[in-house]
N, C-alpha and C positions, 0 to 999 in steps of 0.2 A: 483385722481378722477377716478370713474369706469362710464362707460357708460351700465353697464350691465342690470340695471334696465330699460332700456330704449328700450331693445333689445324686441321684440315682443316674448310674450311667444309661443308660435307655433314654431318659432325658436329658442328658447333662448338655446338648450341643444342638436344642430345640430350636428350629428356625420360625419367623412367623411366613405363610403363605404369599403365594405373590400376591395374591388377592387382598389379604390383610394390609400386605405392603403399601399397596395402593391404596384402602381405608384411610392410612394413618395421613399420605400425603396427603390425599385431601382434604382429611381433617386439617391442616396445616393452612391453608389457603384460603383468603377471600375473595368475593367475587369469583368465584368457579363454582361451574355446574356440576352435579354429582352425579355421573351414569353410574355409578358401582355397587348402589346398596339394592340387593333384591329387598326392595322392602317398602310396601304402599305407602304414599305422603299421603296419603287423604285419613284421617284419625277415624277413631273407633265413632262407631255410633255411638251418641248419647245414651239411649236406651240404655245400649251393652253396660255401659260406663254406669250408669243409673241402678242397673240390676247387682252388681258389685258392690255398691253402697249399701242399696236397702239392706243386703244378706249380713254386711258387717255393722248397719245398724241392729239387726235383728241379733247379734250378739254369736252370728256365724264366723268369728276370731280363733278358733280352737282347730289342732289338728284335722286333718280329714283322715279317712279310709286313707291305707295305705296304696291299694289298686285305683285309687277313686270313690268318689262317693256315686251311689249303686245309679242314682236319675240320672248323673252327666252319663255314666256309660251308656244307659237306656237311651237316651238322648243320639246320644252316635250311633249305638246300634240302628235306632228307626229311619235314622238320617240314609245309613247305606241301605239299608232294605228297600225304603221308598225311593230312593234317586238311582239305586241301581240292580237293584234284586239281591243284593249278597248281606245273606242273614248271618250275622256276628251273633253269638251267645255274649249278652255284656259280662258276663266271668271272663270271656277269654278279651276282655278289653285293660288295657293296661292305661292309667291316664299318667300324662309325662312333665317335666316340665319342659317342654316345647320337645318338636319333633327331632331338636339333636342330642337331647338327652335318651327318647328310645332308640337312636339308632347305636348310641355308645354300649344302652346296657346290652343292646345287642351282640354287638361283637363283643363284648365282655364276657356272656353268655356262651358261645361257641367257641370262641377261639384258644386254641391251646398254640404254645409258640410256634413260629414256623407255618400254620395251617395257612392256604391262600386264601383270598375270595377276587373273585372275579368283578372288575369295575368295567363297565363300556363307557369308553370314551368319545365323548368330552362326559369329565363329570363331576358332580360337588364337588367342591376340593376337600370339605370334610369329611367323606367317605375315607378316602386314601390313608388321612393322616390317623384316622379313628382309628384304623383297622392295624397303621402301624404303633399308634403307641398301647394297641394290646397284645403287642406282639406277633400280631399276623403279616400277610406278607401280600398287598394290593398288586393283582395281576388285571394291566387295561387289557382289555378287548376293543380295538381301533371301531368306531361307526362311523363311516366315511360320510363326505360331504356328496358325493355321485349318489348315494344310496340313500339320502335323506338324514342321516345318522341315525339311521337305521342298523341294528347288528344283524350280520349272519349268523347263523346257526353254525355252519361250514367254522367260521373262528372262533366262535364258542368253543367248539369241539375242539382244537387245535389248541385252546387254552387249559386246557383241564389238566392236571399230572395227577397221579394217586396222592398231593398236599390238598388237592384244592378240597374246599370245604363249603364255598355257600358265594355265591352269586346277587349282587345289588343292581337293582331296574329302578329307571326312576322315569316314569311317565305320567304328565306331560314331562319332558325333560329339561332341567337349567343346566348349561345355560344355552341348549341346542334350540328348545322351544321345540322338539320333536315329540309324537305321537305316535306312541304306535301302537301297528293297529294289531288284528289278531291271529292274523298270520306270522307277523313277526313275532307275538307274544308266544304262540304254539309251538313256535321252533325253541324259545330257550324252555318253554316249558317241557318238551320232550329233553335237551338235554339236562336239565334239574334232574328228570323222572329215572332217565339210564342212566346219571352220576350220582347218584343218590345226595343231590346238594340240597341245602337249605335257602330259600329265596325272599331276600331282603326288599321289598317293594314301597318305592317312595311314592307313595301318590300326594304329597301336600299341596299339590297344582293340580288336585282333579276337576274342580272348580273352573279352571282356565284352559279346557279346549274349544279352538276357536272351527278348527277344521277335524270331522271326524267323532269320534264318541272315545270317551274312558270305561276302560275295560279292567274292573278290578284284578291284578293276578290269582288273585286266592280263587276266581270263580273258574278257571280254566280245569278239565279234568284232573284229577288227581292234584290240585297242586294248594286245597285247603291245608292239607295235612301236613305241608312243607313251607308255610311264606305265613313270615309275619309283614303287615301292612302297618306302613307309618301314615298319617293321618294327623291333620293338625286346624287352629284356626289363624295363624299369624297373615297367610297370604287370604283367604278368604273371607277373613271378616278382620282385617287391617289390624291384626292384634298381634303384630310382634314380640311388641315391648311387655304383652302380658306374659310369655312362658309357659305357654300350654300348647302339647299335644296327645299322641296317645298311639297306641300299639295294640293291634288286634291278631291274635294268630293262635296256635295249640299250646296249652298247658304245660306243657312240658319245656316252650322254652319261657311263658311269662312267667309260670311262677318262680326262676332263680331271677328273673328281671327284674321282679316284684321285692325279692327280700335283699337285691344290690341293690333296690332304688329306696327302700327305705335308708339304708346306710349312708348312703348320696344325702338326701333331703329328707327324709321321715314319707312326708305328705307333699304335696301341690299345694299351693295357698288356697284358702277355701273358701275366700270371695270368689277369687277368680274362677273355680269352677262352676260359680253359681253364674257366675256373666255368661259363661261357654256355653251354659245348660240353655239361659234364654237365648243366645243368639240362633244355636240349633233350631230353640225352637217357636222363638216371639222373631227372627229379625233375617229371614231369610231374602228380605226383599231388599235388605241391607249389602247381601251379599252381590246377588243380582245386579245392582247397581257398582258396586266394586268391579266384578265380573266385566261389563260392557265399559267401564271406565275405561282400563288398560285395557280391551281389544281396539275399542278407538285408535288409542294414544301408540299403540303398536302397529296397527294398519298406519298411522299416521307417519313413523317414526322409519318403518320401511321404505316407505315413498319417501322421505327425504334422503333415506341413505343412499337410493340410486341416482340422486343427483353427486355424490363424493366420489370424486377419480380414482380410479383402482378400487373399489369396494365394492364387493359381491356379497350384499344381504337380503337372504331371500325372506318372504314372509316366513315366520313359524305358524306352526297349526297348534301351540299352546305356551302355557307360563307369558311371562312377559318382558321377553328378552330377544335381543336379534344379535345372533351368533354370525358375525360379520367376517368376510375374508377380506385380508387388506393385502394380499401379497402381489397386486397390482398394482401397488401404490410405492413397489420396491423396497419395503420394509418388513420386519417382521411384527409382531403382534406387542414384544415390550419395547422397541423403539416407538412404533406406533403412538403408543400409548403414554410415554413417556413424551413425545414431541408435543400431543396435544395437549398435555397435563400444562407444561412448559411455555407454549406459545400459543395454543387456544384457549385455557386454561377451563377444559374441559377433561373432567375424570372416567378415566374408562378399564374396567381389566382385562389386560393380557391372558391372551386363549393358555400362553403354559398352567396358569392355574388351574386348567381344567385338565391339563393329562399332555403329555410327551409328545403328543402326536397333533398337540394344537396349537405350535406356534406360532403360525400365519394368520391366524384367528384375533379378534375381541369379544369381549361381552360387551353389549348396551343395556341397562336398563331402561324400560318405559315407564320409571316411577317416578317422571316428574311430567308438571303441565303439558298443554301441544307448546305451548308462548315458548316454553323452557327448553323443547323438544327443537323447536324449531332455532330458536336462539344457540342454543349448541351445535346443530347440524351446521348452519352458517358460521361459524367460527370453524369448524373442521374443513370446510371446502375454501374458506378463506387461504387457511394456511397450507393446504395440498396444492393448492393453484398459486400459490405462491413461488 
């Protein structure tokens, strides 16, 4: 008996990402080094991990608030007040489980079939597929490597049709490691402002500019009233595996967020918002230290890439990732990648995962040691010099 007929056609013919693709191989493999997980090898603090317990010995086992429970939002609220001036009402604070489940209920929220949103590329490869399996329809905006990957304004414009509907930014940016600053911000904000879009802003890498300053979108004129802000602790206090984020923006689009995410989950786990609440607010030095880990290991990771023939990886000025061109190496970005998985047995993702226009490209992550960083670089220049 097949249940295939049964599978809703919208999904019935679901691929996994190239980027998952490459998860799986190198799950597959030993003795290979892992460039592909964004995601810090160094564990959670103790503390953090410590504060999770007490709360569930204290008998905090019981659903939470469905938005959150009211301190963790307070908690984020002060966090962005204090570190950047941008005053969130904790009502307008939505807590998630991790920051891809806000951004799903978000396109859940807006998107009616057909409607577009505008991706600049290179970018998440979960944006694209969110956006399609809610029926909407991912238009990239090219951010070129001459330009910083940096978007124009000028192809902003150029991408809008009477479908488009609402625009995703994600600064610091994965996997470009771009920052941008506020001139660049000003131009998409102006065209949000004359397209009447709604503007989806990832910051889960505010944490990680190395070069320049993070510039919340929501604080640019006019454009509280239009951007909800994703916000999370996975990359900045090394909590992945915990599944918390959260979503801050107007009323009108959390509260249907709010009652699709009960349906989703009910609640968040309610240890775990008690760990988020201390980290905010007992273990920022926790962060700090995560923080200057990976700019090291990133400054580190760059200087070896320009010893690799044909590879042009410039520093980034954020996150922790170096968006590499290898198309001097006379390959593209999944042969590339597939050679060193192969014969360096070093794991890496091909730039198509990040948008059409990235296939001369890699991602590297910087989330293992320098020993590892270094050990791997040497195995790719091995086999390019070969």
């Amino acid at each position: 008996m097949s249940l295939e007929r049964h599978v809703a056609v919208r999904f019935s013919r679901l691929e996994p990402s190239a980027m998952m693709q490459m998860f799986k191989a190198a799950a597959k493999r030993t003795g290979l080094i892992n460039l592909t997980l964004g995601e810090p090898d160094i564990p959670t603090d103790p503390r953090i991990v410590e504060a999770a317990r007490q709360a569930g010995l204290a008998g905090e086992t019981h659903y939470a608030q469905s938005r959150g429970n009211l301190s963790l939002r307070e908690a984020v609220s002060r966090r962005w007040a204090d570190k950047y001036g941008f005053v969130q009402d904790p009502e307008e604070i939505l807590v998630t489980t991790g920051g891809s489940q806000a951004c799903w209920l978000a396109f859940q929220t807006l998107l009616e079939p057909g409607d577009e949103v505008l991706l600049l590329e290179p970018y998440f490869t979960f944006y694209a597929q969110q956006v399609r399996y809610n029926q909407g329809v991912p238009v990239a905006v090219p951010c070129r490597k001459e330009n910083h990957f940096l978007p124009l304004e000028e192809d902003l414009r150029r991408a809008v049709t009477r479908r488009t509907k609402a625009l995703v930014v994600n600064s610091p940016c994965n996997p470009s490691g771009a920052v941008f600053d506020r001139a660049t911000l000003e131009g998409i904000a102006r065209v949000a402002l004359e397209q009447d879009l709604c503007v989806l802003s990832d910051e889960l890498y505010e944490s990680y500019v190395f070069q320049g300053s993070h510039i919340p979108f929501a604080t640019l004129p006019g454009m509280r009233e239009r951007t909800l802000t994703i916000g999370g602790f996975s990359k900045s206090y090394a909590m992945c595996g915990w599944r918390i984020g959260y979503a801050m923006g107007p009323e009108e689009l959390l509260k249907p967020m709010d009652i699709l995410a009960i349906v989703q989950t009910l609640s968040v786990n309610s240890m775990v918002q008690r760990a988020a609440e201390f980290a905010l607010s007992e273990a920022q030095d926790a962060e700090r230290a995560i923080v200057d880990t990976y700019r090291r290991r990133t400054r580190h990771a760059a200087s070896l890439a320009r010893e690799l023939p044909g590879v042009n990886a410039a520093l980034p000025k954020g996150a922790f990732y170096l968006f590499a061109d290898i198309s001097g190496t006379g390959m593209n970005g999944d042969a590339f990648a597939l050679r060193m998985l192969e014969e360096a047995g070093v794991a890496l993702i091909p730039g198509i995962a990040f948008g059409e226009t990235c296939g001369d490209f890699i991602r590297i992550a910087c989330t293992v040691d320098e020993k590892k960083l270094e050990e791997a670089f040497s195995r790719m220049a091995a086999v390019l010099r070969s």
